[in-house]
Residue, then its C-alpha position, 0 to 999 in steps of 0.5 A: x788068145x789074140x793072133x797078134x800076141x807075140x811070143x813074149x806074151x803068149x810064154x807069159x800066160x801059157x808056160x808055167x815053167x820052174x827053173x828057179x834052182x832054190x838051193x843055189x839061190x838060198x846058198x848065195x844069199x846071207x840067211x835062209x829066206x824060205x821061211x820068212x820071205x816065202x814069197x820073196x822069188x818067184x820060180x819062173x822067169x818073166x819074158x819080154x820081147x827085145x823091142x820092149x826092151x829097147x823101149x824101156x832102155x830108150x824111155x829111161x835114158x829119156x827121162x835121165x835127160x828130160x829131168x836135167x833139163x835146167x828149165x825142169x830143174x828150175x821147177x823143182x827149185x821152185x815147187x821146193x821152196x822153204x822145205x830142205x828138200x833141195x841142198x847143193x847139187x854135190x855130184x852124184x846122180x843117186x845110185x839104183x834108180x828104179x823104172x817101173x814099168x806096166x806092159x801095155x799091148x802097144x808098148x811099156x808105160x812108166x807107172x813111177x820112178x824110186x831113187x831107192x829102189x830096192x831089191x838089185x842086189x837080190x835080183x842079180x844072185x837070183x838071176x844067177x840061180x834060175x838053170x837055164x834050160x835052152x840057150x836062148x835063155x842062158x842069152x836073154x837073161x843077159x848074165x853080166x859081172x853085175x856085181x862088178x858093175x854095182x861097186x863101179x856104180x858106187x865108186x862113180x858117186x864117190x868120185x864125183x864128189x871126192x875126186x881122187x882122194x881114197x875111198x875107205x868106209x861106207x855104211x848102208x842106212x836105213x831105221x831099224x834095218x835088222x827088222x826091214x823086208x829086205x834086209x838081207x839086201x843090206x847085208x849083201x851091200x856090205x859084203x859088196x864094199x868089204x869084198x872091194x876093200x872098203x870098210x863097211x857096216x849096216x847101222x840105223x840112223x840113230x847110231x850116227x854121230x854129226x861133230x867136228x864137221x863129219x858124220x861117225x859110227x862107233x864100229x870105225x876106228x878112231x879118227x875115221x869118219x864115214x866116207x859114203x852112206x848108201x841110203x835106204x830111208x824112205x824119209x826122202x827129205x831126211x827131215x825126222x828127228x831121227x835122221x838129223x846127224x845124217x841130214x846136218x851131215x849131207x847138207x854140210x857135204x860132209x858125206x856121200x849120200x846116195x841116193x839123196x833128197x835131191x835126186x829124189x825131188x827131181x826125179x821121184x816126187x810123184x808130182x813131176x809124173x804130172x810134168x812128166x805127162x805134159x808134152x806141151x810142158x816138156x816143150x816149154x823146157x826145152x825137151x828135144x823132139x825125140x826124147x818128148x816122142x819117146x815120153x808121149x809114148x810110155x808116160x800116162x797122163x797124170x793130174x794133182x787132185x784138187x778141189x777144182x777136178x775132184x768131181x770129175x775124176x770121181x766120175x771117172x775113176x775107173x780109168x786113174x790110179x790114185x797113189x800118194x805124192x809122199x807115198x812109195x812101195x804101192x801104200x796108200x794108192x787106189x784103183x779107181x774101180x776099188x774106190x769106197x767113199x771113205x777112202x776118196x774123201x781121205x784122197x780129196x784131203x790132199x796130197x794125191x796124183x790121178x795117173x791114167x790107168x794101165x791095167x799089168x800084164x800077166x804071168x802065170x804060174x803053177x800054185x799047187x800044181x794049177x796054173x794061176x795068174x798074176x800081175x806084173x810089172x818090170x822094174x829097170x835099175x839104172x845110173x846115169x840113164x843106163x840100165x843095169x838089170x832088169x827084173x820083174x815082180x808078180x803079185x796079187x791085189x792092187x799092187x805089188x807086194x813081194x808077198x803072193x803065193x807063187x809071186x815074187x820078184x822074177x828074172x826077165x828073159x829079153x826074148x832074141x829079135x828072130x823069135x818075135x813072130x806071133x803065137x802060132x809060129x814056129x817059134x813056139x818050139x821055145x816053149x815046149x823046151x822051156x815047158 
């Protein structure tokens, strides 16, 4: 174990701590998960040090200003031309928007940027079920009103669309949403509306109806059309057949969509990680020094595959990622060192990013009794630059996947500024309370 390691990193891979109380979490959540998510929670938290997470706040805040650049949103402009992937820029900025990030010994790096990242509203009951067991970390998981600050969230998009004018249905929108992995998320966004006074139902896309100029669901009283769509598709340019009522609908500006094509062409393409790497590029646009300082320091250098760099990257694959630019949740995407010929000849088709590797972080975990360890990443959700809630996900294999023995999605525990001395310091008296 290294001496430098601070005491983040030694409680990440020395204490397999279990605080998850899975009774209470089980209790708030709209059906018992035990049997179909087993491994949806993992029952320890993962810790981070404050100064990565005042480096993953600035990153993000960061990349919210970079990506409004006029010079940078031009490009997407450009890149989007003769697809429907951009309509007018109605107001909202896409609620939920997820930073994922790897923990590298000097510091975090963005591995990519979803606009419908899922498992917040998860992620907050389950910070609520894991028992503290020392104050420093009733403090560090930083306990606030999130569901307060999610329907704020929501109003926000409503009203910089609308205004003024009353708020009084929504539904949350993703295909076949009863057979999604997280649909007890949808259930928990519906409750959240209905707790705040707005109408709401879960409804798959084709239950939409797009005439007279607005956007209906039977389940709402006559004459009261949908006023916002929390949008789950991963159809990020809503172009299926399936999807047409609610993409006639958004272009009309008939519906509050949130998040919504825009936001993810301008943010989560998997292309702009490329600009996003390119420090000379983000001058060009007018990035300020600071916020391309913090970019140079947590974004990888990432390229497009084509025929001119293939030869080169395959010589090289053990140091890139490979990931689909359509592609989201890990599928499709390729550790250079797991590449067969097969699967880099259906990368060299087209379509794909390079993105310099990052090897995860680890965490370890009892399975069965016997310390095990996994990979993990640390995703922020965010609106507007801000970050909302911190979580972490463990898993095995190439990437994450919400289905490892022992893995899950894990509170993160932002260590205090005073106890960042190395391993072997008196600090280390935290662990052995949270043993």
């Amino acid at each position: 174990m290294k001496a430098t390691m601070n005491l983040a990193e030694h409680l990440n891979l020395s204490c397999a701590c279990r605080t998850l109380d899975a009774q209470r979490l089980h209790q708030s959540l709209p059906t018992s998960l035990a049997d179909s998510h087993p491994h949806l929670f993992s029952e320890t938290v993962v810790f981070i040090s404050t100064p990565t997470r005042d480096a993953i706040a600035q990153a993000v805040a960061a990349l919210t200003r970079i990506t409004g650049l006029p010079g940078y949103q031009q490009a997407v402009a450009v890149r989007a031309q003769g697809t429907d992937a951009l309509a007018p820029d109605f107001g909202p900025s896409g609620v939920f928007m997820g930073y994922d990030f790897h923990l590298a010994a000097d510091g975090p790096r963005l591995i990519e940027i979803n606009t419908n990242a899922g498992g917040a509203l998860l992620n907050a009951a389950l910070a609520d079920a894991h028992t503290p067991c020392s104050a420093a970390m009733d403090q560090g998981l930083g306990r606030t009103d999130l569901a307060q600050a999610f329907i704020d969230m929501f109003r926000a998009e409503w009203q910089s669309q609308r205004g003024a004018q009353p708020w009084r249905t929504a539904v949350v929108i993703d295909d076949d949403p009863q057979q999604q992995y997280l649909a007890p998320e949808f259930e928990l966004a519906r409750r959240l509306f209905e707790r705040h006074g707005i109408q709401a139902v879960v409804a798959d896309p084709r239950e939409l109806e797009w005439r007279d100029g607005a956007l209906w669901h039977p389940a709402f009283p006559a004459g009261r059309p949908i006023d916002l769509a929390y949008n789950r598709l991963t159809d990020f340019t809503l172009s299926e057949p399936s999807h047409a009522a609610l993409r006639h609908a958004y272009r009309a500006g008939a519906v509050v969509l949130t998040p919504h094509p825009r936001a993810h062409a301008m943010q989560a393409d998997k292309r702009n990680l490329v600009w996003l790497g390119d420090d000379a590029q983000m001058a060009r646009w007018g990035g300020s020094e600071a916020d391309r300082a913090v970019l140079r320091a947590v974004v990888p250098v990432a390229q497009t595959v084509q025929p001119a760099n293939a030869d080169a990257l395959w010589r090289d694959r053990r140091q890139w990622f490979f990931k689909p630019m359509a592609g989201y949740g890990g599928k499709a995407a390729y550790r250079g060192d797991k590449l067969t010929r097969k699967s880099w000849a259906h990368i060299t088709a087209g379509g794909f990013v390079a993105q310099a590797l990052v090897p995860p972080s680890e965490r370890v975990v009892a399975i069965d009794g016997v310390p095990t360890r996994l990979k993990m990443d640390v995703r922020a959700y965010a609106y507007r630059g801000r970050i909302l809630l911190l979580a972490a996900r463990t898993y095995a294999g190439q990437t994450t996947n919400l289905r490892t023995p022992g893995g899950g999605f894990a509170p993160v525990l932002v260590l205090p500024p005073d106890n960042l001395a190395g391993a072997n310091d008196a600090p280390f008296t935290l662990h052995k309370r949270l043993a």
